[in-house]
C-alpha positions in Angstrom: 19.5 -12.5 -16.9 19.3 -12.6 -13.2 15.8 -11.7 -11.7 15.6 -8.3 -9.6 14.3 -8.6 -6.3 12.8 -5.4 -5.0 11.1 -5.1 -1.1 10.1 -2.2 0.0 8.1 -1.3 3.3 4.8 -0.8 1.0 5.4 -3.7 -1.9 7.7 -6.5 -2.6 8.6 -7.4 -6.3 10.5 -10.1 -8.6 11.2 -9.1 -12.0 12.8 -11.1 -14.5 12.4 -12.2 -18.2 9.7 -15.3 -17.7 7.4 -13.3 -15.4 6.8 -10.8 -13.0 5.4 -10.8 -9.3 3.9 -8.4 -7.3 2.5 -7.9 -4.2 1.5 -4.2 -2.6 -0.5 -0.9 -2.3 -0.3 -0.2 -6.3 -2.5 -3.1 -7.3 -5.8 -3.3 -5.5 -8.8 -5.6 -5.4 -11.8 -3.2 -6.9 -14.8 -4.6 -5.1 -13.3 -5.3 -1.7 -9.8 -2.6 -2.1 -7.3 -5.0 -0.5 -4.0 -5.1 -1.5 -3.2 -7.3 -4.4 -0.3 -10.2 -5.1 -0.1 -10.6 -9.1 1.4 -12.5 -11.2 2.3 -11.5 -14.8 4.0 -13.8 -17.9 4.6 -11.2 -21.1 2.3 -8.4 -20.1 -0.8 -10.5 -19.2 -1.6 -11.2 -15.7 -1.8 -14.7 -15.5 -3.0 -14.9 -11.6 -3.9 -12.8 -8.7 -5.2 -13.2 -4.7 -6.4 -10.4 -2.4 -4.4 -9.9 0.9 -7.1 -12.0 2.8 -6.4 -14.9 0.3 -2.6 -14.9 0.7 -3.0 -14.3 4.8 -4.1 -17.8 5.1 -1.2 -19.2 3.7 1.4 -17.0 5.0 3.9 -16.8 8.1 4.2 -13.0 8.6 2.2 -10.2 7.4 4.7 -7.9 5.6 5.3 -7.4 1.6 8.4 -10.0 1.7 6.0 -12.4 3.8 2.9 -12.5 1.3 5.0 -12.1 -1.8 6.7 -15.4 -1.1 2.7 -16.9 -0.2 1.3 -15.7 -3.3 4.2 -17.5 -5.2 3.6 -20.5 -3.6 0.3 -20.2 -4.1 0.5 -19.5 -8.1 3.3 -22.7 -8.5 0.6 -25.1 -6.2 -2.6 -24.0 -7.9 
């Protein structure tokens, strides 16, 4: 099965069999409210970052942009 790729202007998705990632405005931080990147392998999160976290490793500041930086982030860690 080939994953689904979803961007929108508020959140930026990959779903696929092994895992899911998320980054936007559903999923938020509960102490600090930022926007939250999280990654998911059959129903459990397995890792997360606040929007400050993946802003540091990132090139641009959209969905699409800090998607992709909390990926690289969960595969380096």
């Amino acid at each position: 099965m080939k994953p689904n790729i979803t961007i929108s202007r508020d959140s930026a998705y990959i779903d696929s069999p092994k895992l899911t990632a998320y980054y936007g405005n559903q999923k938020t931080d509960k102490e600090t409210e930022e926007w939250l990147f999280i990654v998911t392998k059959n129903g459990k999160e397995v890792f997360s970052a606040t929007n400050s976290e993946l802003l540091e490793v990132s090139f641009g500041e959209g969905p699409k942009d800090l998607l992709i930086a909390g990926l690289a982030m969960y595969l380096t860690r």
